[in-house]
KOLMIMI-868301 format. One record per residue (C-alpha): x negated, y negated, z. Coordinates in steps of 0.02 Angstrom, whole numbers, padded with zeros to 5 digits, always signed. Each point is the difference from the previous one (the first is absolute). Example, Ala and Ser with C-alpha at 12.3 -4.5 7.8 and 13.67 -1.06 7.14 Angstrom:
BEGIN
-00615+00225+00390-00069-00172-00033
This chain:
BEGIN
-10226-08401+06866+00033-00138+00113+00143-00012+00154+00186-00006-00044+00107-00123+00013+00061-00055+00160+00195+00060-00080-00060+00163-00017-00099+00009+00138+00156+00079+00114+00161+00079-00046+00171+00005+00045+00099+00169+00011+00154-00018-00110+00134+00132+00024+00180+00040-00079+00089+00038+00140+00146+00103-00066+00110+00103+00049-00091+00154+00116+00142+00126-00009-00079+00083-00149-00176-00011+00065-00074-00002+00168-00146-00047-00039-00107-00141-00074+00060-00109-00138-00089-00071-00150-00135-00109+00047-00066-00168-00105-00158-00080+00044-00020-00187-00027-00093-00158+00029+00033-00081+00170+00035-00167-00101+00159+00105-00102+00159-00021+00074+00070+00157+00113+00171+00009-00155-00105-00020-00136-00043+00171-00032+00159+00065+00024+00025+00045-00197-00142+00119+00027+00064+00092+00150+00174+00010-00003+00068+00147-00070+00143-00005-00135+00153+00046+00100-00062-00077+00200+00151+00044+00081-00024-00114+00169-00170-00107-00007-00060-00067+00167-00115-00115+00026-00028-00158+00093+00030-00176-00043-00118-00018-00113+00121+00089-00133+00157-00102+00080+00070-00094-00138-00038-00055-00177-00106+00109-00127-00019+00149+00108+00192+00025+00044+00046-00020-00183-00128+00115-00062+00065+00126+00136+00188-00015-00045-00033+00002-00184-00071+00183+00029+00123+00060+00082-00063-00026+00181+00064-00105+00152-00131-00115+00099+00014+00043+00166-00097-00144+00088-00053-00055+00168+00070-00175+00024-00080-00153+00100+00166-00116-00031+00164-00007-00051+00102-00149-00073+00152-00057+00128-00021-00026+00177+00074+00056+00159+00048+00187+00060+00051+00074-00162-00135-00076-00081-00123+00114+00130+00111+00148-00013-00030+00019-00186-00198-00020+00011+00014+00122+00157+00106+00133-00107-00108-00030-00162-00166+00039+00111+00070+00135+00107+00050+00114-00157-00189-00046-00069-00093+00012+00165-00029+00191+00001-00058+00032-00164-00110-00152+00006-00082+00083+00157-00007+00147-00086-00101-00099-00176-00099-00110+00113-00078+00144+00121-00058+00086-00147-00104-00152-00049-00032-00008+00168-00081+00178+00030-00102-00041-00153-00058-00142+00064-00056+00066+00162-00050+00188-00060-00041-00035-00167-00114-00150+00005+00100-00110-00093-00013-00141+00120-00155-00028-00130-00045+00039-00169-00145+00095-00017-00060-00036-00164-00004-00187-00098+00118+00011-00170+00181+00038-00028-00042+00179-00083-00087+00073+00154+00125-00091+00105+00122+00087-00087-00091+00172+00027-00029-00023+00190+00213-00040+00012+00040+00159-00100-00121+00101+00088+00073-00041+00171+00154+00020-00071-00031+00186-00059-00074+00028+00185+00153-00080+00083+00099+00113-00098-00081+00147+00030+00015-00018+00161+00189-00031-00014+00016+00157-00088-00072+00093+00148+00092-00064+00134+00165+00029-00111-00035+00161-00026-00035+00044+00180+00175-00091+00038+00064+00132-00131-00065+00132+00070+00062-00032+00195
């Protein structure tokens, strides 16, 4: 067999960031090309009833807010601009980021931790499948590991 192609040489993480109250740890994880778009995938990872969905701008707007709203969900997005100008135009963007900030920090360290810890700055292994293997098996370790510090948390 010869080399993939350069497409499917790398991968992107893809993530549905929903809501975290019901589960503290890792969402549902798709594995794509790094030539798809970050909110095309989002039929295959967002669950049927999302609750909030953060995410960044990529999913501002368009397709990805309508698919969100028509399941029942509410985009919660970070915004780089808002129409209008002046003071209130600034205090809106502020007050939209502030009440997304600290879940986004919250999404984006995870991602984060696997890239640092997990060795997902890299893909091991050429071809979406074992692409897809190495994400899910970091995931199950970055869980696992969640599960042990919540329990000790628990426990104090």
């Amino acid at each position: 067999m010869g080399r993939a192609p350069p497409a499917q040489a790398g991968a992107r993480l893809q993530g549905a960031r929903g809501d975290r109250r019901r589960c503290r740890l890792g969402a549902c994880v798709e594995v794509t090309t790094v030539n798809v778009h970050d909110a095309a995938e989002l039929v295959a990872v967002l669950p049927p009833e999302p609750g909030n969905v953060y995410g960044d701008s990529a999913f501002t707007g368009g397709p990805a807010e309508r698919l969100i709203i028509s399941r029942g969900g509410r985009p919660r997005t970070m915004c780089t601009g808002i129409w209008g100008r002046g003071p209130d135009a600034l205090a809106r963007l502020e007050a939209n980021n502030a009440a997304v900030r600290r879940v986004h920090c919250r999404i984006e360290k995870v991602f984060g931790t696997w890239k640092r810890s997990y060795g997902l700055r890299r893909m091991r292994w050429l071809g979406l499948a074992k692409a897809g293997l190495q994400v899910r098996l970091a995931a199950i370790a970055y869980n696992l590991r969640r599960t042990v510090t919540l329990l000790h948390a628990a426990a104090a």
